[in-house]
C-alpha positions as CSV (number, residue, x, y, z in Angstrom):
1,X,15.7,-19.6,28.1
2,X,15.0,-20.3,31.8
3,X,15.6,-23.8,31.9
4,X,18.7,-23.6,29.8
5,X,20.0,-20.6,32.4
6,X,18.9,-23.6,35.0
7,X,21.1,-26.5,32.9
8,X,23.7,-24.2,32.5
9,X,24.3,-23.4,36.1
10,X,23.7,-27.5,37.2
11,X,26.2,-28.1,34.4
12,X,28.6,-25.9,36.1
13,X,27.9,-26.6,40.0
14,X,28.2,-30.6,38.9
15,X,31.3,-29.9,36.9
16,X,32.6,-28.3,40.2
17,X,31.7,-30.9,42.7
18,X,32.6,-33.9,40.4
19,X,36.3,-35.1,41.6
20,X,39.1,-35.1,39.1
21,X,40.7,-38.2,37.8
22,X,43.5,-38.8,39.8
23,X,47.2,-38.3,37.5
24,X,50.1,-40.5,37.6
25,X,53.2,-38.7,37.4
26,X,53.8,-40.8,34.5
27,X,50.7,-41.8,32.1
28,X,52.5,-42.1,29.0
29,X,51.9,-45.3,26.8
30,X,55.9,-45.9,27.3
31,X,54.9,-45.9,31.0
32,X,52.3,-48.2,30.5
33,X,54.1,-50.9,28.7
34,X,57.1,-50.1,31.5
35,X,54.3,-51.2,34.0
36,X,53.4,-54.3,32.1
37,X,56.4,-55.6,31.5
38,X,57.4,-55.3,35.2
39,X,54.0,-57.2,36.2
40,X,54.6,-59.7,33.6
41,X,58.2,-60.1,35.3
42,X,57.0,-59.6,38.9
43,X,54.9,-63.2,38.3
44,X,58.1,-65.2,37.3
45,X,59.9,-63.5,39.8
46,X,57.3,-64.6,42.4
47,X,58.2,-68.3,41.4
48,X,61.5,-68.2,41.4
49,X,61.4,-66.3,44.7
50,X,58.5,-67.8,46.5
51,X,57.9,-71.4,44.5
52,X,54.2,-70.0,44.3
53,X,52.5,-69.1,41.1
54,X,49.1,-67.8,42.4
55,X,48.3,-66.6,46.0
56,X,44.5,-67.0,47.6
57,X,42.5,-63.7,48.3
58,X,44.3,-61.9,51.8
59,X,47.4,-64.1,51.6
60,X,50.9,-62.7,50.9
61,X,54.6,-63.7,50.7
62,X,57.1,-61.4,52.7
63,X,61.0,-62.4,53.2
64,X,61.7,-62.2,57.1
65,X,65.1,-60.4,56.5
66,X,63.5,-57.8,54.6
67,X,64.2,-54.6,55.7
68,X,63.8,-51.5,52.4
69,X,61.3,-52.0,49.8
70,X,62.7,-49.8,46.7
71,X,60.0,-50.0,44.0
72,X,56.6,-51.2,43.6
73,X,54.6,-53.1,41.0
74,X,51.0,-53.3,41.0
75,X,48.8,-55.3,38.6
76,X,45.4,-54.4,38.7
77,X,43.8,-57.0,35.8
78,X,45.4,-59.4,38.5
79,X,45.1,-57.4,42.3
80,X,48.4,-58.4,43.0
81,X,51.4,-56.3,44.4
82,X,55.3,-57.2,44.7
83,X,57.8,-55.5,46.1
84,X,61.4,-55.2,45.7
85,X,64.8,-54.6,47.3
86,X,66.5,-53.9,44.2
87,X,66.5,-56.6,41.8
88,X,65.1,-59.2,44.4
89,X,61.6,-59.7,45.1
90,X,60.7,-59.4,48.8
91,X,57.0,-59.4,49.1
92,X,54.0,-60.2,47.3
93,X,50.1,-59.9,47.7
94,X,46.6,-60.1,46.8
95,X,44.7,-56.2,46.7
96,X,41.4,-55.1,46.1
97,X,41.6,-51.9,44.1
98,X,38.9,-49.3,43.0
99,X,36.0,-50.1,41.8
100,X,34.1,-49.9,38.3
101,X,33.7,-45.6,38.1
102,X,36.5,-45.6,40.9
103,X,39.3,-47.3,39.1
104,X,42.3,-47.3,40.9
105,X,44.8,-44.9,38.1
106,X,47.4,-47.3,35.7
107,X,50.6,-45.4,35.6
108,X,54.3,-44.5,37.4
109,X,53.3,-42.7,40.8
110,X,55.9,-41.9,43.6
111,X,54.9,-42.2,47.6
112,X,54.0,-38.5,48.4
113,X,53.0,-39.4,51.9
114,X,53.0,-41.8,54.8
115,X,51.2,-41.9,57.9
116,X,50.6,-44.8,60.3
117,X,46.8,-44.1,61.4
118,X,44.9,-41.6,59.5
119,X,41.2,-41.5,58.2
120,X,39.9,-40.6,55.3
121,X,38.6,-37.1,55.0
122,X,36.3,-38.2,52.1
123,X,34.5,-41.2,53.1
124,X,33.0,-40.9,56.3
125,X,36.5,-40.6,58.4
126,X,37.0,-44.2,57.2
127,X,40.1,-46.1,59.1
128,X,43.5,-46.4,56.4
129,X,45.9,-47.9,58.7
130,X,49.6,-48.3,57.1
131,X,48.4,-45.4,54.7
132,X,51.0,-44.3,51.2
133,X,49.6,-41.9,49.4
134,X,50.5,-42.1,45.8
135,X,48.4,-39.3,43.9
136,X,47.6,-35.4,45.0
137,X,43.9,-36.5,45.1
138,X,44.0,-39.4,47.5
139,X,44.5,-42.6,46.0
140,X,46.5,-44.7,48.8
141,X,47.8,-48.2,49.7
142,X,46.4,-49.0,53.0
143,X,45.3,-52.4,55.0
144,X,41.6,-52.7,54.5
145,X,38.9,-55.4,53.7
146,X,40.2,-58.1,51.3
147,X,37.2,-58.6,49.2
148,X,39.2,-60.7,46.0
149,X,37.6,-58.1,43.8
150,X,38.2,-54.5,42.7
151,X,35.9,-52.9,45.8
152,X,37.7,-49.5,46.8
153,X,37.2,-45.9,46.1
154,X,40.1,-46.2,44.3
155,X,42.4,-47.1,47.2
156,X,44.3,-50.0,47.0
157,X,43.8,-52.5,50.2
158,X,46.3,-54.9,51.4
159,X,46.4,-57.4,53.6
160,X,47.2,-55.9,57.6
161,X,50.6,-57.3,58.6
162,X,51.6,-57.1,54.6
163,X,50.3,-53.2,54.9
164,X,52.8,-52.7,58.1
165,X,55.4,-54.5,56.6
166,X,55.5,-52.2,53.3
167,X,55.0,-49.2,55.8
168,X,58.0,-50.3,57.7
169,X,60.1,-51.3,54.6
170,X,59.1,-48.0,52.1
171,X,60.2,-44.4,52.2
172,X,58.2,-41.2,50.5
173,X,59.6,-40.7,47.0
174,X,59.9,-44.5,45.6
175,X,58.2,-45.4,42.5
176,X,54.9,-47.5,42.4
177,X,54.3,-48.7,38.9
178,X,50.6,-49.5,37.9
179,X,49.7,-51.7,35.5
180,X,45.9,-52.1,34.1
């Protein structure tokens, strides 16, 4: 009876310390196939707009005239984002998401917050420079190292200048779709 008293009470402190998935305002398998189909287009578009197909690890694409990013499309089977000014796509890069048992969350999220230097205030006061908060628990688009593979804590990096560019370009409140 003791050491079930002592597994119950581990079973409730771990349940209590272990974070929560974070939840895209949007999860829905609608939302989902919404994502894909805008990643799937985001890679034509990326031709048409760029003449490039693929992109090496820490590049990206940005138009020089760009000045508002409206909407967000992140693929995470291929760590790339684009962004748009309406129908036209303005930017493109290579990210490194989270990491297997940190996945970076597929769904539609919204920019809750923006702040040009913060640090994280769950991993060791970490740097996030250019930092978009997307979900309630902390999953963010920030510049960070470009490792070419999903390394994060569930952050997505981007390339530095990119990073400032998006900061510059985005608002709190437009969508970010994320596609698995």
């Amino acid at each position: 009876m003791k050491y079930l008293a002592r597994t119950m009470v581990m079973l409730g402190v771990l349940a209590l310390v272990a974070p929560a998935a974070a939840q895209a305002e949007d999860e829905s398998v609608a939302a989902i196939e919404q994502a894909n189909d805008a990643a799937f287009d985001a890679r034509l578009a990326m031709v048409e707009a760029f003449a490039e197909g693929t992109l090496e690890n820490g590049k990206f694409l940005w138009k020089d005239d760009t000045t508002a990013v409206d909407r967000l499309v992140l693929s995470l089977s291929d760590q790339m984002i684009y962004a748009y000014d309406g129908d036209h796509l303005v930017g493109v890069s290579t990210v490194s998401t989270g990491r297997e048992g940190r996945e970076t969350p597929a769904g539609t999220f919204k920019i809750i917050a923006k702040h040009r230097y913060y640090r994280s205030k769950k991993y060791d006061n970490a740097p996030m420079p250019y930092m978009q908060q997307i979900t309630s628990y902390g999953v963010a688009r920030h510049a960070g190292p470009m490792t070419g593979y999903p390394a994060s804590h569930g952050c997505i990096r981007l390339p530095p200048q990119f990073a400032a560019n998006l900061f510059a370009a985005t608002h709190i409140g437009i969508p970010v779709l994320i596609t698995p």
